[in-house]
C-alpha distance (Angstrom), angle and dihedral (degrees) to the residues before:
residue distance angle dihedral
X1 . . .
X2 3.84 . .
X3 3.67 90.5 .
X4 4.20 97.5 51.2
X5 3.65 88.3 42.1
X6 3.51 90.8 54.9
X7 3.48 100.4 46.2
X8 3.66 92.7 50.5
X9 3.71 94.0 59.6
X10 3.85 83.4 51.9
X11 3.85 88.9 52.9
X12 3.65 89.3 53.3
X13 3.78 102.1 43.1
X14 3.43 84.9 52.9
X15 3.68 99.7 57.8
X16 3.67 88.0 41.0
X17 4.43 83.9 -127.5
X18 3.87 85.9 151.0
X19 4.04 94.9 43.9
X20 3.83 87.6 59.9
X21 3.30 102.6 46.6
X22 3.56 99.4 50.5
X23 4.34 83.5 50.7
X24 3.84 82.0 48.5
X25 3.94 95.5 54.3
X26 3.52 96.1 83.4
X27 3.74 126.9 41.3
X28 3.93 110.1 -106.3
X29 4.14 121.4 -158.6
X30 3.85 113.2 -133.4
X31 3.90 100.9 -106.5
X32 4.26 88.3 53.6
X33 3.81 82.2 55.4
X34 3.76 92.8 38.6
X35 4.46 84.3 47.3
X36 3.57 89.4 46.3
X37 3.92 109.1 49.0
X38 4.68 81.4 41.4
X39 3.69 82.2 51.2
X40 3.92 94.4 46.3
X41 3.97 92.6 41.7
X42 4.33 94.3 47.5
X43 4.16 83.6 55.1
X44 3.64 96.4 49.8
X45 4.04 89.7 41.5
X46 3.65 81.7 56.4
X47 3.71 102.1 47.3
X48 3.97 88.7 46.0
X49 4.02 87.2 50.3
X50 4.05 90.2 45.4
X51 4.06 81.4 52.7
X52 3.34 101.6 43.9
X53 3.75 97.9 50.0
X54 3.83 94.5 63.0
């Protein structure tokens, strides 16, 4: 039981199910979404700038 259990939660995590419906919980207006995914994208340019540097 253990074992199924845990590889549901697995499952899950890995298709982030949980992730969106805590995003979907609250009603979001276009620009926050528009903010957030320009906010998302500038940290991951950043990271893959940090990386490529080295």
């Amino acid at each position: 039981m253990e074992k199924a259990l845990r590889r549901l939660k697995k499952k899950i995590d890995r298709e982030g199910i949980i992730r969106d419906v805590r995003q979907k919980r609250y009603f979001e207006k276009p620009c926050e979404i528009k903010r957030r995914k320009r906010k998302i994208a500038a940290f991951n340019n950043m990271l893959r700038q940090r990386y490529e540097n080295r």
